[in-house]
N, C-alpha and C positions, 0 to 999 in steps of 0.2 A: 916373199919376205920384204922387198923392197918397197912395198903397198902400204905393209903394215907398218913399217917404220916410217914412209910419207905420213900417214895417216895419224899415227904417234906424233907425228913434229909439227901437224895441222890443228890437233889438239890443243896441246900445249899453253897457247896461248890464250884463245877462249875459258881453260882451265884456270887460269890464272888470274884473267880479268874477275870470274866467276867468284874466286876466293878474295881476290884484293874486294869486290865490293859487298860481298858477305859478310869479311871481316867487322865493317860499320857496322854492319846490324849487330853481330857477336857482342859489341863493346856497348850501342845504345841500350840494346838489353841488359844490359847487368843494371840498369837503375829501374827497369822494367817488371811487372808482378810475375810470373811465370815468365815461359817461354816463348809465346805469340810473336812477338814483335819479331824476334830473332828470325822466326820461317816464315814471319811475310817477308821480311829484307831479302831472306835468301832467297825465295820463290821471288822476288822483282829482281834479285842477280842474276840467276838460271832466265826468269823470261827475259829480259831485255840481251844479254850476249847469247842465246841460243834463235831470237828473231833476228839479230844485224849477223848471223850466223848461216841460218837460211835463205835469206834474204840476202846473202853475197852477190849473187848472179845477176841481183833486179838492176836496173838504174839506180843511184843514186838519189836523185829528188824523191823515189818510190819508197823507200827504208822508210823515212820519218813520219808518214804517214801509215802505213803497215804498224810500226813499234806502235804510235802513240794509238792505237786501234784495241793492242794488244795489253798497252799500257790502262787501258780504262778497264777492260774487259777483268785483269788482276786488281787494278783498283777496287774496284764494285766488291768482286770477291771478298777480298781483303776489309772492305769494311765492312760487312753482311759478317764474318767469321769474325770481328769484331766485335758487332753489333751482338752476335748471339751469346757472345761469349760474355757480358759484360748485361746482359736482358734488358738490352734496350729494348722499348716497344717503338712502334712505328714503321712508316713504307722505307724502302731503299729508298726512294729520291728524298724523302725529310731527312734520313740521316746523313745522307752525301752534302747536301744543304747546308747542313748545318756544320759538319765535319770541313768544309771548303771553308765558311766564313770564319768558322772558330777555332780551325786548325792549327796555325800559329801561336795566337796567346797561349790558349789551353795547354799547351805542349812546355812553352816556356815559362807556365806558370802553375804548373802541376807538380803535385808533393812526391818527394820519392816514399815508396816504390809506387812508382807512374802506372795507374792501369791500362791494360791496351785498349781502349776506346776508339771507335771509329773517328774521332779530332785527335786523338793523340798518335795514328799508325799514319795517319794520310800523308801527312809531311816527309816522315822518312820513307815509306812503301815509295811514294812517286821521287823521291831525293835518290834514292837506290836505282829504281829503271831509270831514271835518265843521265846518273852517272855508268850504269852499264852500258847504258847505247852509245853514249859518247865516248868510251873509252872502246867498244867494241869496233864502230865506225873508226875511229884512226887509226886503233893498232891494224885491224883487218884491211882496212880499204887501200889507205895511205901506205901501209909498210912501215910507221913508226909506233916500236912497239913500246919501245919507255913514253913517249908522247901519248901513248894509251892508256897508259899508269896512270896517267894524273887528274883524273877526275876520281879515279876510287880512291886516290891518296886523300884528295880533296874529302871525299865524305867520310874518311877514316880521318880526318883532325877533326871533322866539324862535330862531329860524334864523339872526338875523346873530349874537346871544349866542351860539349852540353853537358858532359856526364862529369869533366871535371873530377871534384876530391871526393864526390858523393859514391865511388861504388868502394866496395871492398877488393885489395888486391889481388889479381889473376891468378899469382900465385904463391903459396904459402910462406907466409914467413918464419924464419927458423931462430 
């Protein structure tokens, strides 16, 4: 019994980080066509606190390189489920290409409802894993776990500013 409730209170926090930086995707999504964006965000929150999660035991210096390994490997995905989703034609590396250079503008200069495009997910998919990894490294490593808060807090304002007055309220008005 005492295993399981270790085990419960070693959760916990990974759980937490997992939802604080999923929440970002939740909220970019609502200016979003469908639902895409929202399960790449949350697939970059699950992978980045479940790699600084496994990865507890390695050294230090070894995490960041492992994540960002991890981090490319869900990127590629991520825009490939993009890509098909949206018939873009062409290789993964022209769409990656292009997705890196014009990922910014495109994003901040795309009509709502924003479709998910391999330039318009790249931004927040990689904003999400590396708000996970750093919020997973300090709560887990260090032992400060409100200090681990504060990168998904960060991507949950930078996500309510993009979206701003443009979505519809979360919930009903009476």
């Amino acid at each position: 019994m005492k295993g399981l409730a270790r085990a419960l209170r070693a959760a916990v926090v990974p759980l937490a980080l997992i939802g604080l930086t999923a929440l970002a995707g939740v909220v970019l999504g609502r200016v979003y066509a469908g639902d895409l964006l929202t399960r790449l965000v949350v697939g970059a929150a699950v992978g980045s606190v479940l790699v600084s999660v496994a990865a507890r035991r390695l050294p230090s210096w070894l995490v960041a390189p492992v994540s960002v390994a991890a981090m490319a490997g869900w990127t590629l995905l991520s825009l490939r489920l993009a890509a098909s989703h949206a018939d873009l034609p062409g290789s993964l590396l022209d769409i990656t290409s292009d997705a890196a250079r014009n990922g910014i503008p495109r994003l901040l200069t795309a009509m709502i409802p924003v479709e998910p495009t391999p330039d318009t997910v790249l931004v927040p998919v990689v904003a999400a894993w590396l708000a996970g990894l750093a919020g997973a490294e300090v709560a887990l490593r260090t032992g400060r776990v409100l200090l681990g808060y504060l990168p998904a807090a960060g991507l949950y304002a930078a996500a309510i500013y993009v979206v701003g007055p443009n979505a519809e309220p979360a919930v009903a008005r009476r």
